[in-house]
N, CA and C of each residue as an Amber inpcrd file, in Angstrom:
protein
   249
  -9.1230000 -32.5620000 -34.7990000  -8.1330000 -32.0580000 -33.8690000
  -6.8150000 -31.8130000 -34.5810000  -6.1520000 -30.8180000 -34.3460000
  -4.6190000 -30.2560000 -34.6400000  -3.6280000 -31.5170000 -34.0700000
  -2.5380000 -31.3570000 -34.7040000  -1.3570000 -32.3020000 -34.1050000
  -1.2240000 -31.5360000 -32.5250000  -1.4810000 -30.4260000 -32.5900000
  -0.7160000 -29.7640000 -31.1330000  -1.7930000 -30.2990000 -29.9790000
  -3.5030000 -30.3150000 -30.0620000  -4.0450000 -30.8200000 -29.6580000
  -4.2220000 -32.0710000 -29.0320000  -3.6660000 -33.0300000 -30.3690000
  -3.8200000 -34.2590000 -30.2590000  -1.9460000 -34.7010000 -29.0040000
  -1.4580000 -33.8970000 -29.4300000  -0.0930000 -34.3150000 -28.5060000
  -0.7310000 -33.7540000 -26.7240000  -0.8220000 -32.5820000 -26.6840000
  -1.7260000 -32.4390000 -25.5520000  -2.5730000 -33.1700000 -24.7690000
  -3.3990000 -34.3170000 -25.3160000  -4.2440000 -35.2900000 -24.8220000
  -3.3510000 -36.1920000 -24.3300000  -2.4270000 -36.2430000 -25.4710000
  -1.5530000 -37.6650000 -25.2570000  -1.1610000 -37.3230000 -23.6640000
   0.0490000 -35.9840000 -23.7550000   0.4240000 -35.5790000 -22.6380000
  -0.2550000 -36.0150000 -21.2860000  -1.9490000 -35.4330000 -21.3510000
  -2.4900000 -35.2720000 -20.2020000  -2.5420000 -36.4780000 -19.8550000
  -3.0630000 -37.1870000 -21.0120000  -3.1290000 -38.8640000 -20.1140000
  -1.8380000 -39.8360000 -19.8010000  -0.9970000 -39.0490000 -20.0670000
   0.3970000 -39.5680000 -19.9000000   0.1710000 -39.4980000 -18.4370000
   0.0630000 -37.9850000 -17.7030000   0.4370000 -37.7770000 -16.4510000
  -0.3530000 -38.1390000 -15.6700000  -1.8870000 -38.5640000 -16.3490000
  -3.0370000 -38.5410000 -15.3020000  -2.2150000 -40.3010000 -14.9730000
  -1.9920000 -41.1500000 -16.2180000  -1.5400000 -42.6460000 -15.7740000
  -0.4200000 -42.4410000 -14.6900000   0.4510000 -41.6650000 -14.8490000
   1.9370000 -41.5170000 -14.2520000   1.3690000 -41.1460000 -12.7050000
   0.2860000 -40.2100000 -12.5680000  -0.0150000 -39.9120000 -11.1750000
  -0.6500000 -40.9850000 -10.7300000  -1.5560000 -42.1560000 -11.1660000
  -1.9000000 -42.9370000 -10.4410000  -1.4560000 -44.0980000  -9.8360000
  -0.1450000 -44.7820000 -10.7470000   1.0990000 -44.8360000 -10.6580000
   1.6270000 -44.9440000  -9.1750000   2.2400000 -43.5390000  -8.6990000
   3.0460000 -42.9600000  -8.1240000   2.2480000 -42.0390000  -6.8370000
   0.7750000 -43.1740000  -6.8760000  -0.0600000 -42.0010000  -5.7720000
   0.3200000 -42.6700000  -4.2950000   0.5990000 -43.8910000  -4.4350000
   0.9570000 -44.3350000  -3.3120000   2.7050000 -43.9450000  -2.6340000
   3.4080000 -43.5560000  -3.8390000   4.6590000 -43.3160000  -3.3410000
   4.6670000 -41.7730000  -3.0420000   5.7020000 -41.6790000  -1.8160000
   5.5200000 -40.4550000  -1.2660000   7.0480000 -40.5550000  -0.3330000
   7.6350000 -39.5170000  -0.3240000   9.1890000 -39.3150000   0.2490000
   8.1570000 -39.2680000   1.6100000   9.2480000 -39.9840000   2.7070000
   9.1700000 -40.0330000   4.2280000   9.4200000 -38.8420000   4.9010000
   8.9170000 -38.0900000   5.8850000   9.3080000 -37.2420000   6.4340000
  10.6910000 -36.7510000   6.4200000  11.5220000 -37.2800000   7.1040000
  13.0720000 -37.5030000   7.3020000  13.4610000 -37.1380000   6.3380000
  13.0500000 -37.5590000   5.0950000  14.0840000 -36.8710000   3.9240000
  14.0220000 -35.8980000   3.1550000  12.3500000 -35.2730000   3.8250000
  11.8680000 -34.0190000   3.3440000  12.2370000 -32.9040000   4.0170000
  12.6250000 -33.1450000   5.4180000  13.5230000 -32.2570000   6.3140000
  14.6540000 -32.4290000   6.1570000  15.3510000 -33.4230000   5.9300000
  16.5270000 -33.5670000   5.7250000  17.0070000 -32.3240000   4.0840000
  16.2280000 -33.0950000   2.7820000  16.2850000 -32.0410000   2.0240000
  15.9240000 -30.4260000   2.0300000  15.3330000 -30.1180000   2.5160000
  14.9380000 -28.7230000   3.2630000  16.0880000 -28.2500000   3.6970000
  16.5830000 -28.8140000   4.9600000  17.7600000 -28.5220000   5.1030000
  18.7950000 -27.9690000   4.2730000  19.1750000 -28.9620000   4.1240000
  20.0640000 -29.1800000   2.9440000  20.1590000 -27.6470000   1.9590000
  18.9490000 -27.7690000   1.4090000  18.8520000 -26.6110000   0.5850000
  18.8150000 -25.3730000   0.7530000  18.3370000 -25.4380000   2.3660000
  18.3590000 -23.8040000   3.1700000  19.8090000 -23.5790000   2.8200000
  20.7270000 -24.4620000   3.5050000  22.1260000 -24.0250000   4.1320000
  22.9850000 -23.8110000   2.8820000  22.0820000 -23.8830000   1.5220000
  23.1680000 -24.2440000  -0.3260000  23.6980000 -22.6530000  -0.2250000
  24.6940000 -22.7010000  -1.0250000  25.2580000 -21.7650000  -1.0910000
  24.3430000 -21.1250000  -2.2100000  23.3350000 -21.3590000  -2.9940000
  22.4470000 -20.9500000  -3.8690000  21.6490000 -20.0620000  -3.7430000
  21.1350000 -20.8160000  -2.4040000  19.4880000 -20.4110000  -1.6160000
  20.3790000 -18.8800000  -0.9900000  21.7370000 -19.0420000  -0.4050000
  22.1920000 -17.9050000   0.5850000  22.8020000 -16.2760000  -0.7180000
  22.6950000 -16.9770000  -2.0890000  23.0630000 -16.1490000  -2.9200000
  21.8160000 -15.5780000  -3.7030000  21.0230000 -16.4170000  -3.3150000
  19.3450000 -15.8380000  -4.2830000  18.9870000 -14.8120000  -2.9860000
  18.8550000 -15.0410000  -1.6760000  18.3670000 -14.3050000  -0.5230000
  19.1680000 -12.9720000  -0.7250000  20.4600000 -12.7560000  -0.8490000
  21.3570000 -11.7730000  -0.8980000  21.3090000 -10.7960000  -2.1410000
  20.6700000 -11.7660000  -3.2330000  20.1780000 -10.8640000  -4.6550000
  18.6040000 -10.2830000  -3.9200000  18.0780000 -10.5470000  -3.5560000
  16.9610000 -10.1050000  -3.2050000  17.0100000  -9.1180000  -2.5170000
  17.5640000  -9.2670000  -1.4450000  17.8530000  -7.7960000  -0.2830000
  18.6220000  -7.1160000  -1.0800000  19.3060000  -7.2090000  -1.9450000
  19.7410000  -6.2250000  -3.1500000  18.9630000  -5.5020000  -3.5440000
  18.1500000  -6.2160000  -4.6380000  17.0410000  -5.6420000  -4.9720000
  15.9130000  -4.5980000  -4.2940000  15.6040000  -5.4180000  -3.3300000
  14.4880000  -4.7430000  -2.6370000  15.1710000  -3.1010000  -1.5160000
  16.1840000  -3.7440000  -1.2760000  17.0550000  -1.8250000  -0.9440000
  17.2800000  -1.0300000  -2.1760000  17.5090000  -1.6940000  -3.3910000
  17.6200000  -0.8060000  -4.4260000  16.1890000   0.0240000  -4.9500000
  15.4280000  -0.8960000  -5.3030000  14.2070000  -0.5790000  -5.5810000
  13.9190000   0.3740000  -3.9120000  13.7140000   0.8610000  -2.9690000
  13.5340000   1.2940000  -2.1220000  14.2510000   2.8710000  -2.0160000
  15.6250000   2.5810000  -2.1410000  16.4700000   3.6730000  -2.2960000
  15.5900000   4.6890000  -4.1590000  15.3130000   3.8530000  -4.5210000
  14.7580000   4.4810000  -6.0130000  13.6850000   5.3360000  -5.7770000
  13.1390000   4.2740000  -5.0480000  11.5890000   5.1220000  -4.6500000
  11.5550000   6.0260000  -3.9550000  12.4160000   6.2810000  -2.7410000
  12.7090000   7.4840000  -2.1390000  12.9410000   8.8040000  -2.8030000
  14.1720000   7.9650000  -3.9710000  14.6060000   9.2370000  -4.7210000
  13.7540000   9.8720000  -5.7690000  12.7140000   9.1140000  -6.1150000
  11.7200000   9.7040000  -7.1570000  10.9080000  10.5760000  -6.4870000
  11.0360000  10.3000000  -5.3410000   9.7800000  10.8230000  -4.5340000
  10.3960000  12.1250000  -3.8840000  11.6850000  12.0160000  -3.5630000
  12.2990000  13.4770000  -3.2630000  12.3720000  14.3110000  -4.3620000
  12.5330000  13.6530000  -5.4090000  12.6860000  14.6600000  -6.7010000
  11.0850000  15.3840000  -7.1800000  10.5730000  14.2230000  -7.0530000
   8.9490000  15.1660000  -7.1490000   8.4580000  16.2090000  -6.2420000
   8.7330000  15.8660000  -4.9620000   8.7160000  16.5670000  -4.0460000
   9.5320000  18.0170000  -4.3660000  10.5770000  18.1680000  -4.7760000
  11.1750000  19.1180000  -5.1590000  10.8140000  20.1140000  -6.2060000
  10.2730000  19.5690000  -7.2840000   9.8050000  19.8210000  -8.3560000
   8.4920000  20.5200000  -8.2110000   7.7200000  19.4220000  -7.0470000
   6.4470000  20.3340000  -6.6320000   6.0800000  21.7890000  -5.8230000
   7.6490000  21.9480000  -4.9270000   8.0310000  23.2020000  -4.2820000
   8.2400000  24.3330000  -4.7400000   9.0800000  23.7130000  -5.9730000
  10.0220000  24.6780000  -6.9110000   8.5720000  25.0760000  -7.9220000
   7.6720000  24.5170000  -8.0160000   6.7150000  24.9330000  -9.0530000
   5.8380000  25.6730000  -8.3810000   5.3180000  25.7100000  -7.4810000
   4.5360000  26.2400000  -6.3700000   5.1950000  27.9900000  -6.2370000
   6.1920000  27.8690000  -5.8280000   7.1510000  28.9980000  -5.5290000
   7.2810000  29.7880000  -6.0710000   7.2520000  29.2510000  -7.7540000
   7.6800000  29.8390000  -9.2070000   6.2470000  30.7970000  -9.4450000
   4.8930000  30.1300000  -9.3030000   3.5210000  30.5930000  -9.1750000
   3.3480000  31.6060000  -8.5280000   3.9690000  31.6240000  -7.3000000
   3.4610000  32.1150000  -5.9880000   4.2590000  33.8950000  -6.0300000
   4.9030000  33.8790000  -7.2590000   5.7780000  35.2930000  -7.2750000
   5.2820000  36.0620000  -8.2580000
């Protein structure tokens, strides 16, 4: 086995011990809604949502415009034939 291998094993059985560990512990409801919360209302979560609807109108507005321009291109070529 390679060193990268052999660290890999180590790893896995690191986590397989660490999960058995930690199988009984488990966050309570309450603080999984509570954190949820929390994280909806971050000013993070409300700035990643706002990059997104960015995005996705941009990318949208793009696609329109490629598609009018082909569209155009396909008229104008048609037309050009057709004389």
């Amino acid at each position: 086995m390679t060193t990268s291998e052999e660290n890999d094993l180590d790893l896995n059985r690191f986590e397989q011990r660490l999960a058995l560990q930690l199988e009984n512990h488990a966050p309570d409801s309450l603080f999984v809604q509570d954190l949820k919360q929390r994280l909806v209302s971050s000013r993070v979560f409300a700035r990643r949502r706002e990059i997104g609807a960015i995005l996705v109108a941009s990318l949208a507005l793009l696609f329109v415009a490629s598609l009018a321009f082909t569209m155009v291109q396909f008229f104008h070529s048609s037309k050009e034939r057709s004389k």
